[in-house]
LOSEVO-680759 format. One record per residue: x, y, z of N, C-alpha, C in turn. Coordinates in steps of 0.05 Angstrom, whole numbers, plus 5000, padded with zeros to 4 digits. Example, Ala and Ser with C-alpha at 12.3 -4.5 7.8 and 13.67 -1.06 7.14 Angstrom:
BEGIN
526448865156524649105156526449345156
525749555142527349795143525850015157
***
This chain:
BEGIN
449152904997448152625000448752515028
447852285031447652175060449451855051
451751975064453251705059454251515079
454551325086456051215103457251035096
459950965113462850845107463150615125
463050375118463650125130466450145141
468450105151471150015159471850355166
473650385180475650635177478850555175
479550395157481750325155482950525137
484850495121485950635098484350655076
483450605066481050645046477850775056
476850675073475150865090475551075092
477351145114476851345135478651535113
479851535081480751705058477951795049
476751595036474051545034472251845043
471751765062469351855084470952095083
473152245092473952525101473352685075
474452545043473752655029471152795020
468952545018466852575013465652795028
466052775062465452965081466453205069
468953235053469753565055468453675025
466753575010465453624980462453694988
462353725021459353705025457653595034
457953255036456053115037456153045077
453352885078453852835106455052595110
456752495117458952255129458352185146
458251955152457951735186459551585173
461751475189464151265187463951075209
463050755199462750665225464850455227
465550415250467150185255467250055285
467849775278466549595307467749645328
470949805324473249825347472950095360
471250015386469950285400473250435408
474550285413477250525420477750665394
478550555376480050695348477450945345
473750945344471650975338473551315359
473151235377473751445408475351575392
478251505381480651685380479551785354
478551725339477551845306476352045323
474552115338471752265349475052475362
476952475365478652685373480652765359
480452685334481352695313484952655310
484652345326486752185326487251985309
488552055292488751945263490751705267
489051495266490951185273492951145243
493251305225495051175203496551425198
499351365180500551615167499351675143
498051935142497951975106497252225111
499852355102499852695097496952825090
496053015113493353245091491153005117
490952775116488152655123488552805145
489752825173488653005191486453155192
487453365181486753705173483753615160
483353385144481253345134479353235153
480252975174478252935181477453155213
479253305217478853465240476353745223
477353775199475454025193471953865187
472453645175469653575175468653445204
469653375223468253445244467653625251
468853785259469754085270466254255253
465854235227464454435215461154115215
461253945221458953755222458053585205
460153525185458653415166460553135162
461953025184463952795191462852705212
461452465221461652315250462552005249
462951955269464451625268462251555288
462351305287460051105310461350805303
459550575323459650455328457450225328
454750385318452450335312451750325286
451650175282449650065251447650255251
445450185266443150275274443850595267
444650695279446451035274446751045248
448650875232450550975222448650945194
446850815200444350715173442450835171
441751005195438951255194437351335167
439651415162439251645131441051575110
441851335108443851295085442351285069
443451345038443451335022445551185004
447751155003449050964998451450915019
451250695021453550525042456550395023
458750495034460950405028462550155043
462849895029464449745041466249815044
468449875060470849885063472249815085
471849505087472649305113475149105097
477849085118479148945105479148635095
479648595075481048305063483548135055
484248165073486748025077487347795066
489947795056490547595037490547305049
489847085047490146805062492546745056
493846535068495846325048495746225024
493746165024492446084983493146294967
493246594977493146834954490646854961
487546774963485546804968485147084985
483947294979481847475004479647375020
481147375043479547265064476847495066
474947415065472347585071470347535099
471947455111470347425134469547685144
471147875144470148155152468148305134
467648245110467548305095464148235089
464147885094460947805105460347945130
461447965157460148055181458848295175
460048505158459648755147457248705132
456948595125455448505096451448435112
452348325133450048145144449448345171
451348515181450648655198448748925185
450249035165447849225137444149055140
445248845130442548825128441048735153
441448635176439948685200438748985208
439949115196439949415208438849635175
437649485158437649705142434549835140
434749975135431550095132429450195108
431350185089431250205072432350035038
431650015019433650084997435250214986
438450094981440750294983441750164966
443550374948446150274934448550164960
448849934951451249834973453649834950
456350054956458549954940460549874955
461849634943463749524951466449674939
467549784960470249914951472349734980
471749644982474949374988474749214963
477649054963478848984938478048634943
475748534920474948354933475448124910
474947904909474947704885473347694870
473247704845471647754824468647554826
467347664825464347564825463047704855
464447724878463747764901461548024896
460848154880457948374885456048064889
455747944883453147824876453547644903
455647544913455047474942455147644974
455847884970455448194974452348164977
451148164957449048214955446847954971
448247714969446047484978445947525012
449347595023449147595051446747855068
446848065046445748335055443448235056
441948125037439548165027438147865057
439647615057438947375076438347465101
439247725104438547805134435548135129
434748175107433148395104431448425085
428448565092426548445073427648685051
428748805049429648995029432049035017
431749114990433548924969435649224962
437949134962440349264951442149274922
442649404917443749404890446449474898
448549334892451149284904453349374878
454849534885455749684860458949594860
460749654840462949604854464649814841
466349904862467750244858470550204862
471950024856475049964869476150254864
477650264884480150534897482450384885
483650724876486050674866488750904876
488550844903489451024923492750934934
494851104923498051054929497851164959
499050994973500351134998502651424998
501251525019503351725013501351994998
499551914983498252184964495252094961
494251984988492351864978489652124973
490052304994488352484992488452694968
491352634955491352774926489152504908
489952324908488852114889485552094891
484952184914481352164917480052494907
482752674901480252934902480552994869
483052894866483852894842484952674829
481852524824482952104811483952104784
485352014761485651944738483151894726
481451714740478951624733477151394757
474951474752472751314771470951104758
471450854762470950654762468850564773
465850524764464150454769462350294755
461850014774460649744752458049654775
456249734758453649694757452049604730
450649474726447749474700446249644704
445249784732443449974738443350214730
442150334711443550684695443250764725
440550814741440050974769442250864780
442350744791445750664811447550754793
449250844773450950944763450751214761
447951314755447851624756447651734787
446951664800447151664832450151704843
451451514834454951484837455851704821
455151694795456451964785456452224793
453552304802453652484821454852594840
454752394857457152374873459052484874
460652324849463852414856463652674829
462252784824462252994798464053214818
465153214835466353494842469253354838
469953124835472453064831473453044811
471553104786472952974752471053264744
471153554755472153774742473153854720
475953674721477753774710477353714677
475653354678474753224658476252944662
476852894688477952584677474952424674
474952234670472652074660471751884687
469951914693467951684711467451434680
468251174687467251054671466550774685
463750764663461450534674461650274654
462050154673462149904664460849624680
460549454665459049194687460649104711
459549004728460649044761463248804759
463148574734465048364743467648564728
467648674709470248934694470749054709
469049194733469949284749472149204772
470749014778473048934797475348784784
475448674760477548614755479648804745
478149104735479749304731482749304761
481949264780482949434806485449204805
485148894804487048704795488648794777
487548794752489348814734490849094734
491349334736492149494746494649424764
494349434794495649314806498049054799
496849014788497948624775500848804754
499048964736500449034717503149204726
502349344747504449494758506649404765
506449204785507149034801509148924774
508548864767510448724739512048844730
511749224721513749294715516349324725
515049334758517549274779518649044780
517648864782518948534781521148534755
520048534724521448594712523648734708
523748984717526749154722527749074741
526948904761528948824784531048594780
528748354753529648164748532248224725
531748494710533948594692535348794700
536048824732537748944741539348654758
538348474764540548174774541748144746
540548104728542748104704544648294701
544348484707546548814699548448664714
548248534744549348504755552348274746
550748124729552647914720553848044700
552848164677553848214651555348414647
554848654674556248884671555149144664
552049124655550449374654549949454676
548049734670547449984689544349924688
543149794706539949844704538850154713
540650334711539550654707538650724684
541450694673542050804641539550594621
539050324620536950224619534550314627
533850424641530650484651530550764637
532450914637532951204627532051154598
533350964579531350874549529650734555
528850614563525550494566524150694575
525150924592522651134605522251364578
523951424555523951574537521051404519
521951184512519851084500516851084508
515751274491513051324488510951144498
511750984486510250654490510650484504
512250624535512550564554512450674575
513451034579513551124596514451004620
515151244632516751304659516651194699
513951054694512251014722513850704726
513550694746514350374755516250244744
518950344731520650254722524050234744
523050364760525050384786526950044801
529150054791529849714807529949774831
529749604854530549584889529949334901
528049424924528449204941525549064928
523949184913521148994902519649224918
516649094911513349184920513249014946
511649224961510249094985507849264990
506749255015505649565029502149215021
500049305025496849305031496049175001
497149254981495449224959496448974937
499549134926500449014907500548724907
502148634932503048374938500048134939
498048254954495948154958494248074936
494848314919493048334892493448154874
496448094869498348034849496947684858
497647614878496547314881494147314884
492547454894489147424893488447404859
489247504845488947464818489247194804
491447164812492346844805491146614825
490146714839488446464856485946464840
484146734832481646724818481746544801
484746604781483846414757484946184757
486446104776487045724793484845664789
482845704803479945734811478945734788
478945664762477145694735478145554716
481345394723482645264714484045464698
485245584704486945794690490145844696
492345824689494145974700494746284692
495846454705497046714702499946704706
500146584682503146554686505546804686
504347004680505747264682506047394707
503247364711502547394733504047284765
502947064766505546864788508246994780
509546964765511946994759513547214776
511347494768510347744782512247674812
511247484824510347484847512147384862
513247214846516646984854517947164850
518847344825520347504826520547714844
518647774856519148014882519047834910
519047634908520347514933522447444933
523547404911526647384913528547574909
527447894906528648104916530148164936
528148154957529548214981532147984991
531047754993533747554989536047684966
534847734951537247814928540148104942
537748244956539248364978541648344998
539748185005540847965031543047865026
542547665005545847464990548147714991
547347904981549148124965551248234991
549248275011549748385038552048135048
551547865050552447685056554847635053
554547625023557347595004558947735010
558448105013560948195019562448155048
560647975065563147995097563447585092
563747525062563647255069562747065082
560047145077558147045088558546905118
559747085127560747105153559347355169
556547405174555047555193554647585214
555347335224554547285262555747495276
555547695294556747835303556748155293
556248135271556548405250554348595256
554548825259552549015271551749205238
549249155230548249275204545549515214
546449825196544849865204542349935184
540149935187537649885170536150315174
536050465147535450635143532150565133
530150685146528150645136526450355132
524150335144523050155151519450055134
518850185135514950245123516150205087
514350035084514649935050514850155030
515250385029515050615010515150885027
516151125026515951405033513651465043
513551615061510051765066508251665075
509251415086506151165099508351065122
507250995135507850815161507250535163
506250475133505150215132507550005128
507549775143509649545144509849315130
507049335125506149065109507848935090
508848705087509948625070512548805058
513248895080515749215074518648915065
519249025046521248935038524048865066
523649155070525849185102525948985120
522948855118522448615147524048355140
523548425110525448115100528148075103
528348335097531248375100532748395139
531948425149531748425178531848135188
530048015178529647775189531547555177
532647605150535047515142537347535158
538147835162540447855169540447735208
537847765216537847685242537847365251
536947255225537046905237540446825225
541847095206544446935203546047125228
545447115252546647235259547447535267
546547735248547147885251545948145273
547348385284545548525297544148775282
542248825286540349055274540349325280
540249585279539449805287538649905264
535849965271534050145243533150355255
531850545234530850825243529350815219
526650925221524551015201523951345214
522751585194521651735204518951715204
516851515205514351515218514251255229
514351025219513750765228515150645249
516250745263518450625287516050525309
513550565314512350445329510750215323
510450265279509649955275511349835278
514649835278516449665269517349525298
515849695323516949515346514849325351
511949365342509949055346510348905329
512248975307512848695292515648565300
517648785300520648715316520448665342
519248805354519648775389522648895394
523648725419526548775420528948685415
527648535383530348335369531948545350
531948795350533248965343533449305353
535449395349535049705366533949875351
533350085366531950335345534550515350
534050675327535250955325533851275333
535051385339533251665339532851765316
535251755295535851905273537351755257
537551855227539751665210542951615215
542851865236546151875239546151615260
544351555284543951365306545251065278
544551065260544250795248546650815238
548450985237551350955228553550845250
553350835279554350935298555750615305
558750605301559650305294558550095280
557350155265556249965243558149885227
557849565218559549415196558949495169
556249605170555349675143552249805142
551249935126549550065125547349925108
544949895104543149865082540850115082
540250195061537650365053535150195045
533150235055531150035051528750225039
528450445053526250645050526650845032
526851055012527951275003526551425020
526451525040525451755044527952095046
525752235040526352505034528952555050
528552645074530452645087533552495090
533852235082535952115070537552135050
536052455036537652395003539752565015
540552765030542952925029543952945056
545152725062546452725088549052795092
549652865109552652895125554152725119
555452595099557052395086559052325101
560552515111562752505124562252525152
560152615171560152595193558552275191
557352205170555751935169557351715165
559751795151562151545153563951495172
564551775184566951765202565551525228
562651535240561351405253560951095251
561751005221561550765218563950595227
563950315228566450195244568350125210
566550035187567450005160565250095146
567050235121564650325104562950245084
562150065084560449825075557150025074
556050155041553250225047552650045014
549449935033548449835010545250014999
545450124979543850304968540650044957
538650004970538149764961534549984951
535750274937533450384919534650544899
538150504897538350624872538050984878
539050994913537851354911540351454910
542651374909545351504906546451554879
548751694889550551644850551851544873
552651324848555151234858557451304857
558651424834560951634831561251794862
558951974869559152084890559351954918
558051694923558251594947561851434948
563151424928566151294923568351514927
567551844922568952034933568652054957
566551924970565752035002567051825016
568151605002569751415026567551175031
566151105012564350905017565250634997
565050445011564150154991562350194990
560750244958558350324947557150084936
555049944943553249724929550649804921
549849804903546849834897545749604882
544349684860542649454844541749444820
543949284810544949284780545649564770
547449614786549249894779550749924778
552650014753555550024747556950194770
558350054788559850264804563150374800
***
């Protein structure tokens, strides 16, 4: 098929490499002629293990191009993918300004009739104004589908070749059998493509998200209790993950959700139904509770030098909101950073990919590390922000002897604690019996 890909952001340019490597012909267009240039050399502006290799072989063999041209990028489509960002406003609202320019630039330039799907994560009803902006600029009419991605950082190119399920909301059987087509090399195995009307659709990608997002809030909010009463929010998640009728996923306490989606989602939801006279009261709740995580951190950090920080050199392990992405967004770590830095305190962090997003958002109000041992090196105390791989089995003892006191705050639950208290550590985690 003849596809083309609106945006090359994280959802795009996953998007488009995939599609490109199942066969089909790919044009990925996007307005930023530099980023356009480095894609065309197969300079992959994001972290996510595997996309490389993908989008270098579907150039390389011809069936991947990037542009800058509508006009180009619309030749021969057959169906066009939104995938331009929407960024959360202050309201909780998705801002769509990019989202219309995209929308109105399609239809100046189309030449045809096309399935247009919207795969950015948009507010419910938006196919049908999708559709008014496309159509105000072109005498030819679109059928606007909506396909929300359900893509984890970190595995995204596992999650597109091999999805749980594909989500597609149309009334049109032809626009759905068209789409199914499509992705038929990815649900092989038999997961289910399922069709449903375009407003279920997009509220599928909310509620999802929303729901997730909750299970974390919730164990975080019943790991601050462990903290008072004297339980283990391990040994707790360990029976709730046995139970059937709950399973094992998203039960993890720490520093909360962040990263592109969750955070954004979680209040874009609850703005929809402000908007209808509705509250989501679960929902919001969601949402307070993972902002008072990272503070919940913070205090904890506080409390132990008596809330006496000014001067205190802390060092910050891991930076990008989750393992395997470089993404900063709403990273729990920034909160925590920016806490310890307006009370005073000094910073040294180290991530193993994101250290170059973390200096356009830090600049030089804190140091970098080379390595995890750099973030030990006279420090008052340690925090873990990131689990990444590399962190779980370190040099304990060359990692303590470097510290000035041994103050580590485990703020994902990746230690035993038993073990970090033989190694000569004041061990803190979150809501964990130490």
């Amino acid at each position: 098929m003849q596809v083309t890909v609106v945006g090359t952001g994280y959802v795009g340019l996953v998007a488009g490499a995939c599609f490109a490597d199942t066969g089909n012909d790919v044009v990925c267009l996007d307005t930023d002629a530099s980023k356009v240039e480095r894609l065309k050399r197969s300079e992959i502006p994001i972290y996510e293990p595997g996309l490389s290799d993908l989008v270098s072989r579907g150039q390389r063999e011809g069936r991947l191009k990037f542009t800058t041209s509508y006009a180009e990028a619309l030749d021969r489509a057959e169906i066009i993918f939104l995938a331009v960002g929407t960024p959360g406003l202050p309201s909780g609202e998705p801002n769509l300004e990019y989202l219309k320019a995209a929308s109105e630039s399609i239809g100046t330039h189309l030449k045809r009739s096309v399935i247009v799907v919207n795969k950015s994560t948009v507010p419910i009803g938006s196919y049908q104004v999708v559709k008014e902006w496309i159509e105000s600029k072109s005498k030819y009419s679109v059928e606007v589908v909506s396909n929300p991605e359900f893509l984890k950082e970190g595995s995204a190119i596992d999650d597109f070749l091999r999805p749980d399920r594909v989500v597609i909301g149309t009334d049109k059987v032809e626009a759905f059998e068209k789409m199914a087509e499509l992705y038929a090399p990815f649900v092989r195995q038999g997961n289910p493509i399922l069709h449903m009307d375009v407003v279920s659709a997009e509220m599928t990608k909310y509620a999802c998200n929303a729901f997730l997002a909750t299970r974390i809030s919730f164990m975080n909010e019943l790991a601050r209790l462990c903290e008072s009463v004297g339980g283990d929010i391990e040994s707790i998640r360990r029976g709730m993950a046995t139970d059937q009728r709950i399973g094992k996923h998203f039960l993890y306490a720490g520093l909360g959700y962040g990263g592109s989606c969750f955070p954004k989602d979680v209040r874009a939801l609850a703005d929809s139904a402000k908007k209808r006279g509705l509250a989501l009261e679960i929902v919001e709740a969601t949402d307070r509770a993972n902002q008072e995580q990272a503070r919940f951190f913070f205090k904890k950090i506080s409390r132990h030098f008596k809330d006496e920080l000014k001067g205190k050199k802390i060092g910050v392990l891991g930076l990008a909101f989750k393992p395997n992405t470089d993404d900063m967004r709403e990273a729990p770590a920034l909160v925590l950073i920016e806490s310890l830095l307006e009370a005073g305190a000094q910073v040294i962090a180290f991530d193993p990919v994101s250290m170059n997003e973390a200096k356009k958002t830090l600049g030089d109000r804190i140091t970098y590390g080379k390595n995890a041992y750099d973030v030990s090196a006279g420090v008052d105390a340690v925090a873990l922000c990131t689990e990444w791989n590399e962190f779980r089995q370190l040099d304990w003892p060359r990692f303590k002897q470097a510290m000035k006191s041994p103050a580590f705050f485990d703020g994902r639950n990746q230690y035993d604690p038993l073990k970090m208290k033989s190694h000569g550590f004041e061990y803190f985690a979150i809501g964990r019996s130490v």
